[in-house]
N, C-alpha and C positions, 0 to 999 in steps of 0.2 A: 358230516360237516367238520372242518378243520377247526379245530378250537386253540385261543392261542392263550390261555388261562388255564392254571391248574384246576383242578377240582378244589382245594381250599381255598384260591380265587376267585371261585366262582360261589361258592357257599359262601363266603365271608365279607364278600365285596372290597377286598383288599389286599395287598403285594406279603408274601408272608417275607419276611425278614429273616436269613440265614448269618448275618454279621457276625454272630454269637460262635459259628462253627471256626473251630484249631483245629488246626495237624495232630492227628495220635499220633504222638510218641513226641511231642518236639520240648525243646528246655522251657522253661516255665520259672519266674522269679514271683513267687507268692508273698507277698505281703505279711508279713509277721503280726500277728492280734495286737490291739493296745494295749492291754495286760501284760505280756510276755515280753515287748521289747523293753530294750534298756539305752539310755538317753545315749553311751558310745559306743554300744553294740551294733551286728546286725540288724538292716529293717526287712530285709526280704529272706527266702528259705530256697537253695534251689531247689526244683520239683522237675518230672515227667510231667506230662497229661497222659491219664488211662482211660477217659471219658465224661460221661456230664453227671449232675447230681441227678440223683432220683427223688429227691423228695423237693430240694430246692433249687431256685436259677443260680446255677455255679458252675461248676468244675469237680473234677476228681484227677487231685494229684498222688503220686509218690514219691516220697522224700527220697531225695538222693545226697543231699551234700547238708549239714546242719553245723551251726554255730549255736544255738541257745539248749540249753542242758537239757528240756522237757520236751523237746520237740526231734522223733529218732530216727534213726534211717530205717528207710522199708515202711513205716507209715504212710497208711491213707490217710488221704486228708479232701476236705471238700471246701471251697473258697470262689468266691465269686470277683475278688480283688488280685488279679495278678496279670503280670508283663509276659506278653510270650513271645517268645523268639524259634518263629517258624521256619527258618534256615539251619538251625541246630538239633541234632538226636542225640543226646548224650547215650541212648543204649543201644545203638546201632549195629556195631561189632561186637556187641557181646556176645551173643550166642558161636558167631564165629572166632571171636577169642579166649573164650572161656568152653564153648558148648554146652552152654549152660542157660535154660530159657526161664525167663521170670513165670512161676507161677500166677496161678490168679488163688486171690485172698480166701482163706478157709474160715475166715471168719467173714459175717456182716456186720463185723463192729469199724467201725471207723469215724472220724472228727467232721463237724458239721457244723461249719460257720454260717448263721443267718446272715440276712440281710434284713439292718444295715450296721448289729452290732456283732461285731464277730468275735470269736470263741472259737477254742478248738482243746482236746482232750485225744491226747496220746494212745495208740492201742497198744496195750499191755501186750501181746504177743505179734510181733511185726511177723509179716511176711517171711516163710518161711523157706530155704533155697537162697536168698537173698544175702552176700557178703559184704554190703553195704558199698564199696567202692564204685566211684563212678568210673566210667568209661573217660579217656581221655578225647578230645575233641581232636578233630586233623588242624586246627587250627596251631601253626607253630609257635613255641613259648620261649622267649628269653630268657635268662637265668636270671636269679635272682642277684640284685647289687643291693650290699648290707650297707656300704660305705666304708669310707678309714675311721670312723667312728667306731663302727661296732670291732674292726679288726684290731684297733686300740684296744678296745675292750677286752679282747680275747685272750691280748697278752699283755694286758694290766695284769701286775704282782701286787695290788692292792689287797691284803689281807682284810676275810670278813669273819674273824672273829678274834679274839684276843691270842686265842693260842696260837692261832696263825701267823698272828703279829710277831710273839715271842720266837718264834721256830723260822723267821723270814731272816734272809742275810742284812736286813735293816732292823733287825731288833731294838739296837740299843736306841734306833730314832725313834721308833714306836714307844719304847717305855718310857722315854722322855715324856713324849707325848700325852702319856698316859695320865705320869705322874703330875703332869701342868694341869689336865682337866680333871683331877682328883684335887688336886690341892685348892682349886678354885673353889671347888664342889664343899669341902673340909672348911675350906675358912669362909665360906658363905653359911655355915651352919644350914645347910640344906636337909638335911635327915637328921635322925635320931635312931637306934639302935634300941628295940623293943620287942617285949613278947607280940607273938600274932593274937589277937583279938579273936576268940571264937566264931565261925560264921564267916569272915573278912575273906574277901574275894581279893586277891593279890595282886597288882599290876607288873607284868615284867619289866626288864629293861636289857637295852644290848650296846658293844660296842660299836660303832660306827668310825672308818677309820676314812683319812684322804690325803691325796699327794696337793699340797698348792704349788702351783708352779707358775715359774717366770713366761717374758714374752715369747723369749726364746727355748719355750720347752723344757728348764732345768727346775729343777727342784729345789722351791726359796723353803719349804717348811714340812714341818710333819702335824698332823692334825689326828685328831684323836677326840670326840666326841661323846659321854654317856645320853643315850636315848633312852627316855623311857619307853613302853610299847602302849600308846595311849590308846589304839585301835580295839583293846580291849575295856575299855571303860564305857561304861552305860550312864548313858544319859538322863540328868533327875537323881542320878547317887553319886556317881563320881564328878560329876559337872554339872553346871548351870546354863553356863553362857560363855559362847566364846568368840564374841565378836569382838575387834580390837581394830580403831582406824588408824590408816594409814596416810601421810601426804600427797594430795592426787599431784602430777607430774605439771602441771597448770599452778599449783602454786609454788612449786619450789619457781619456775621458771619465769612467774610474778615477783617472786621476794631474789631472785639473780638481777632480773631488769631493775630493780628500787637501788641494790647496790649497785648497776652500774650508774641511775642515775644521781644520785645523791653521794656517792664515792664514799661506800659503808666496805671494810674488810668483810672476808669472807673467809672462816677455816672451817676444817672438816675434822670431827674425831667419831670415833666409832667406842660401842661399847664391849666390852668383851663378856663373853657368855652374861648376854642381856638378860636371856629368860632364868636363868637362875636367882635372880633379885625378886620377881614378882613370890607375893605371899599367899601363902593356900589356904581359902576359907574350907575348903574341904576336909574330911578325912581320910587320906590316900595314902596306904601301905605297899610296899613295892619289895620285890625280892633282892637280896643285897649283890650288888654286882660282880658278875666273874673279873675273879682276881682279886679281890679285895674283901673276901668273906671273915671278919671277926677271928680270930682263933677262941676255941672253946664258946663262942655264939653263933654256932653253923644253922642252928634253929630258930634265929630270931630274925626280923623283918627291920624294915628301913620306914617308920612312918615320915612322909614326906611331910618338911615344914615349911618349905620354897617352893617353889614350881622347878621342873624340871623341861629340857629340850623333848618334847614328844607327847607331853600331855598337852589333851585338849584346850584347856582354860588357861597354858603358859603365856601367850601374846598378849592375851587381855590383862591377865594379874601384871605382867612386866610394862605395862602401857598403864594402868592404875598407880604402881608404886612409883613410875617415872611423874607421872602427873603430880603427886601428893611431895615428892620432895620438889618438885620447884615449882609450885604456890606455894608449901612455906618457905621458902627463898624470896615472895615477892613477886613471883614472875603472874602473869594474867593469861588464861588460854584465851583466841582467838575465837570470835563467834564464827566465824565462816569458815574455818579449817582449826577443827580441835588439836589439830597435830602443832598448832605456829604454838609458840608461846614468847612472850612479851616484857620487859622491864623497862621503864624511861623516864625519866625524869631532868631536871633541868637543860632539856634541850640535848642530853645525850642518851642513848636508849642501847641494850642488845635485844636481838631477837633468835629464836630457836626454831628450829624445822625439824621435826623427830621423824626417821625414814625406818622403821623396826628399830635397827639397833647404828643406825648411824645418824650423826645429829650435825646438820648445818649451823654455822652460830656467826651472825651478823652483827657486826657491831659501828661504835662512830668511832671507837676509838680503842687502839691494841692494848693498854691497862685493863680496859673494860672487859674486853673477849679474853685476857690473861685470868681476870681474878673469876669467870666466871668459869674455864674449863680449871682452875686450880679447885670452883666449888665443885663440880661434876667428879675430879679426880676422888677426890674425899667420900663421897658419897659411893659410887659402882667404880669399877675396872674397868680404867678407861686406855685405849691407843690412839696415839697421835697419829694420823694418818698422812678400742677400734673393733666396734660393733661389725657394722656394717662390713669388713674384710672378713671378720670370721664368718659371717653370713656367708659368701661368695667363696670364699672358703672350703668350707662346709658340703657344700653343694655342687662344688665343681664349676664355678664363674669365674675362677680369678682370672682367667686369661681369656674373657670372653670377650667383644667386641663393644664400646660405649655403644649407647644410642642416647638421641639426642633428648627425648620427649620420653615418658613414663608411660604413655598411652597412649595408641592409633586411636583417633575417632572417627575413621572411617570402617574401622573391623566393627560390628554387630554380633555382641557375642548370644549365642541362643543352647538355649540346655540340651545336652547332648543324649540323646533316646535309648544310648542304646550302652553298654556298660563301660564304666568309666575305667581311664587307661592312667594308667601309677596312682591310683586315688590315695594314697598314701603318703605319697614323696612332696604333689601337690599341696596338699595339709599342710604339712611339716614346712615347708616355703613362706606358704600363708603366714603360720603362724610366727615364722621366723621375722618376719617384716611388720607385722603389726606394732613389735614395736618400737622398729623404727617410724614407723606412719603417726604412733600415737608423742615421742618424746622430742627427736631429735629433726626427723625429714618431713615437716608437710607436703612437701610438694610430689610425695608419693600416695597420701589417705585416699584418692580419690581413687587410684588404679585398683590399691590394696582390697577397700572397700568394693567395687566392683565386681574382683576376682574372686574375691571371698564368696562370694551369692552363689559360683557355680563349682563348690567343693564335692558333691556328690554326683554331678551332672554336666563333668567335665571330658573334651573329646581335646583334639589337635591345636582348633582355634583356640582356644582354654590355653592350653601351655608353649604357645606361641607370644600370646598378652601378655604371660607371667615372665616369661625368659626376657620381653622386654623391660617388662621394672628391674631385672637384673641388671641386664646390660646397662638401663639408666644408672642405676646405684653403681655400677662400673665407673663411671666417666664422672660420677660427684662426690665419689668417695670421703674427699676430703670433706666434702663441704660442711658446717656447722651454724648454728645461730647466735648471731656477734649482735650484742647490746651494748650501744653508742653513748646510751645515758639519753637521748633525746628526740622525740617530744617527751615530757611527763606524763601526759597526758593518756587517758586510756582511751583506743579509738577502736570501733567492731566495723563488722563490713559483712554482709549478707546477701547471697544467691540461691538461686533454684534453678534445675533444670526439668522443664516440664515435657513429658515421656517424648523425650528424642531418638528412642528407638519404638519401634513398633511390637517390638516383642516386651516389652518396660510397661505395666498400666500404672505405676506411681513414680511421683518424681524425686528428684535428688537432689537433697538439702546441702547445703557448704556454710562455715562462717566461719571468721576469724579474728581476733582482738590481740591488737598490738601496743604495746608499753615500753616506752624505753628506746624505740629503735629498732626494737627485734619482735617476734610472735611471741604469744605464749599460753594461749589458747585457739584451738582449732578445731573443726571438724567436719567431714564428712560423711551419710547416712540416706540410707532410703527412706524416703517418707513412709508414715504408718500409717494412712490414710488415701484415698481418693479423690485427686482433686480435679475439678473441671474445665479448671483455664491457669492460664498463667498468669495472674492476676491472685489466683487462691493458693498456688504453690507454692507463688513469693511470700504471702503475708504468713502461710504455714511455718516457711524456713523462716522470717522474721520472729514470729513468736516464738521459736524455737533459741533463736538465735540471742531472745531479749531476755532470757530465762539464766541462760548465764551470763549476761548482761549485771543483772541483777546479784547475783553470787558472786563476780567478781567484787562488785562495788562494796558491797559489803564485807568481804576480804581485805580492801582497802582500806574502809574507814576504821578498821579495828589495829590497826599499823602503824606506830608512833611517827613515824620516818616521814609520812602519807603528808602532804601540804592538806588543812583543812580550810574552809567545805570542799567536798570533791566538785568540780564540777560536774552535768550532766553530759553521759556516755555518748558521742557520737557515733549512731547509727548508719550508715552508709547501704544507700538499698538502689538496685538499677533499674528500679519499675516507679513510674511515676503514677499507677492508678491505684496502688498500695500505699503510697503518701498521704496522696487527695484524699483516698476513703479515710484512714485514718484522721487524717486533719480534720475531716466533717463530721459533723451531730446526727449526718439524718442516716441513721439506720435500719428502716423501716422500707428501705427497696430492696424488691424481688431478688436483684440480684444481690442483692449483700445478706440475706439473712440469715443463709443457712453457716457463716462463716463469722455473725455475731461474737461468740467466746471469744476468738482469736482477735478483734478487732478492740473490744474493751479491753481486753490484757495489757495489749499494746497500748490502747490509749490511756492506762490508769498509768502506765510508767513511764509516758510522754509528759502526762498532769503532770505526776508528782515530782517531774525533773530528774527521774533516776537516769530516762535517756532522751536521747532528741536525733528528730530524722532529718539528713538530708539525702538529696539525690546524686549519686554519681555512674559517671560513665560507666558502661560494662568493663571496654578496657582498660579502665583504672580501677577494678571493682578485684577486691585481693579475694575475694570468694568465689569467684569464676573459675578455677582452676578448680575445686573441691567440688566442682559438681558435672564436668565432661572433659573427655579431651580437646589440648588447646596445641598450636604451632607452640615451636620451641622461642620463638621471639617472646609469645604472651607468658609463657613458663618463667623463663629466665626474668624478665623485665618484674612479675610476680613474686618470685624467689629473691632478689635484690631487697625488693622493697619490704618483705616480710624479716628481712636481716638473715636470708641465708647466704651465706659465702666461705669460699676456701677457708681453711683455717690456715 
């Protein structure tokens, strides 16, 4: 009788499942253990397949191409976590190219990752016959482009060491050089000249040299640098802590909108070798630097009394000792940005913005900003002091074609399966743009942020979307954010886009807060969470949105300039079922419960008048753009009212 069941079909009462079977011999991207990888390393190993496990449900690879130091070529290995690409034999013509056939393994030692914690352990004697080189693919390869960056680089005369410098037909600029960052070093009392402590682990130090140069490519200075080598200092003996804040880019651009609205000067001075002022709780001994070794004390050491450019703990002691001389000057740090600092009195005030080592100084009146960079002079070494093109620059756009819109929202971008084409150059784009996304151009965060998601898992349509923010950034080159002085007022504005792609299961938050006439906070981001309707994505981006809400306002109040009480932050939100909920008491329906937290948050800062909702249109909604692609009408019309425009 004709049976149309196997015998394991028939015994089993069941379909047996062959899914699991690969092509022998095809390339194979193994999964790297979570032990072994490193956060910008490699995540995968490429592999053969040589067959299945024998003891567990996996694979049995051989290494063929390796990036991480413990993992070798000619290793077995056994995994159950890996991409196979059934179309590719990386050892195909070998034997015809080489005549040389892979043995099979003389040992039974080889690596064995369970399931579902994986591990793996290297065999001390790989595969033997085996010259580690992979097989080239028939697939054809373009050569490699380094850029005019690195070809700069190659014939850069930048000398990297002192004798270099001396022996270069720019000597005498170098020892200039030298001697302006010795004599700072000298008249900062930064070291002292001492025997070595028995025991004392010595930190080095090196030259560091650089060209500054004009717009035009020439040579405005010669720079000359002492680095300590802080990468050798252990943490708990030679340092503590070396954390040091900085001005987020949101407050310098609140304390530019105060001066344009209240008509406060604004000058810029920089410090010079900042970190050499900071004071060393430590005890840190360092080797005396080439070229300037003591005569007759070749054997004594440099105990440091300052901080130096390259140790760990220098930002932080130079941001401590910045602090400590202007409080006793008077000044008051800022509760909401420990970087502002503050003086005011009878109705005239200055104010401070510490950026490392450059300091914005506001004031009502030029006496004021005179007698206080004359106190700065006294105190540290102080000097009186077109992104976006070198971008495009850079990367080969300058002559590329405008486009109107920063994003098609008709392309669906979806993660690419199969191995990513320039993953490198992509990056580098990315990160070139971030930050313009975060300082200067909002009406790019939304694309930037998007494209950024699909840096590992990028194919065609990937660098078709990116080339477009170029071309956009082509055609608004100029453009900048112009603060009119007016409203005074701080006003937010809040959207979500709830998964408008089908490949998207979370949605994407926007919001933006405008002072003065111009932006000066903003943002775009994926939701960290799950939500179930448009209704829960909105009040997620609100609460999000109310959070710095709440930091700006309090940035405000600590602000001489600031008209007091502030009034409460108008909110601006285009969902009217996020209003009503919040406006209501009764929180005890099904559908609101699971979404409680976010609802009281929002209501405790509605109470206490930090902010206040109203409803507006989408297309007057300046967060619409930060959360999907829009026509170049709603862009532009968006971009006006956010204060960007030609400069």
């Amino acid at each position: 009788k004709h049976k149309t069941m196997t015998p394991f079909e028939e015994w089993e009462r069941k379909r047996l499942k062959l899914s699991y079977l690969r092509t022998w011999g095809c390339l194979a991207k193994v999964n790297i253990p979570i032990p072994k990888k490193c956060k910008l390393g490699p995540k995968t190993v490429d592999c053969v397949l040589m067959g299945y496990a024998f003891h567990t449900v996996g694979y049995r690879f051989l290494i063929i191409k390796f990036e991480v130091s413990d993992m070798h070529v000619g290793t077995i290995m056994e995994s159950n976590d890996a991409t196979f690409f059934e179309d590719i034999f990386p050892m195909k013509d070998m034997s015809s190219s080489s005549n040389q056939e892979i043995p099979t393994p003389s040992s039974e030692e080889f690596a064995v990752i369970p399931e579902p914690t994986i591990a793996m352990e290297h065999v001390e004697n790989p595969i033997e016959g085996y010259n580690g080189t992979p097989v080239r693919s028939k697939r054809q390869r373009t050569a490699k482009s380094f850029g005019d960056d690195f070809i700069v680089y190659l014939v850069d005369d930048t000398p990297r060491t002192i004798s270099e410098a001396y022996a270069s037909p720019d000597a005498d600029y170098w020892k200039e050089a030298v001697r302006s960052e010795m004599d700072s070093i000298l008249a900062n009392g930064t070291w002292e000249i001492t025997d070595r402590p028995y025991g004392c682990k010595l930190v080095g130090c090196k030259w560091v040299f650089n060209k500054k140069l004009r717009p035009d490519g020439t040579i405005e200075k010669y720079k000359a640098r002492l680095v300590a080598k802080g990468y050798t200092q252990k943490e708990g003996e030679d340092f503590f802590d070396t954390y040091s804040p900085v001005a987020t880019l949101t407050t310098i651009r609140v304390l530019l909108s105060l001066a344009a609205s209240h008509g406060l000067l604004v000058h810029q001075m920089d410090v010079k070798t900042a970190f050499l002022n900071g004071e060393l709780k430590e005890e840190i001994y360092m080797d005396q630097p080439d070229g300037f070794v003591v005569p007759g004390q070749e054997g004594k050491v440099c105990k440091l009394l300052k901080s130096l450019y390259g140790l760990k703990q220098a930002p932080k002691e130079w941001h401590e000792k910045f602090e400590r001389t202007l409080t006793a000057a008077g000044f008051v740090v800022n509760d909401g940005d420990k970087c502002v600092y503050y003086r005011h009195g009878g109705g005239e005030g200055v104010i401070l913005c510490l950026y490392v080592d450059d300091i914005l100084i506001f004031g009502t009146k030029l006496d004021l900003i005179k007698e206080v960079k004359d106190f700065l002079s006294r105190c540290f070494e102080m000097k009186d002091l077109g992104y976006v093109e070198k971008v495009l620059s850079r990367f080969g756009y300058s002559d590329c074609t405008p486009s109107p819109t920063p994003y098609d929202a008709s392309v669906l971008l979806r993660k690419n399966r199969r191995i990513a084409r320039d993953q490198l150059r992509y990056s580098q784009i990315i990160g070139s743009l971030m930050y313009s996304a975060s300082a200067t151009r909002p009406n790019i965060s939304f694309a930037v942020s998007k494209l950024s998601r699909f840096v590992s898992k990028l194919g065609d349509d990937h660098w078709h979307a990116l080339e477009r923010v170029m071309r956009y950034l082509k055609g608004t080159a100029s453009y900048g954010i112009h603060y009119t002085g007016y409203p005074r007022v701080l006003e937010g504005y809040s959207d979500s886009n709830w998964i408008s792609d089908a490949n998207e299961i979370k949605a994407t938050s926007g919001y933006v807060f405008t002072l003065g006439g111009g932006v000066v906070s903003w943002k775009s981001c994926k939701q960290t969470i799950l939500t179930r309707s448009t209704m829960e994505a909105e009040l997620t981006a609100l609460d999000t949105a109310t959070v710095e809400a709440e930091w700006l306002r309090e940035l405000l109040m600590d602000l001489p300039m600031v008209e007091k009480p502030i009034p409460p932050i108008l909110m601006n939100c285009d969902n009217q079922t996020v209003i009503v909920k919040i406006n209501s008491s009764k929180d005890n329906m099904k559908s609101s419960r699971h979404v409680k937290r976010r609802l009281k948050s929002v209501r405790k800062l509605r109470n206490s008048r930090v902010i206040m909702l109203d409803y507006i249109h989408t297309l007057k909604n300046l967060a619409d753009p930060f959360t999907k692609g829009l026509s170049r009408n709603v862009i532009d019309n968006a971009s006006m009212e956010m204060g960007l425009r030609p400069t």
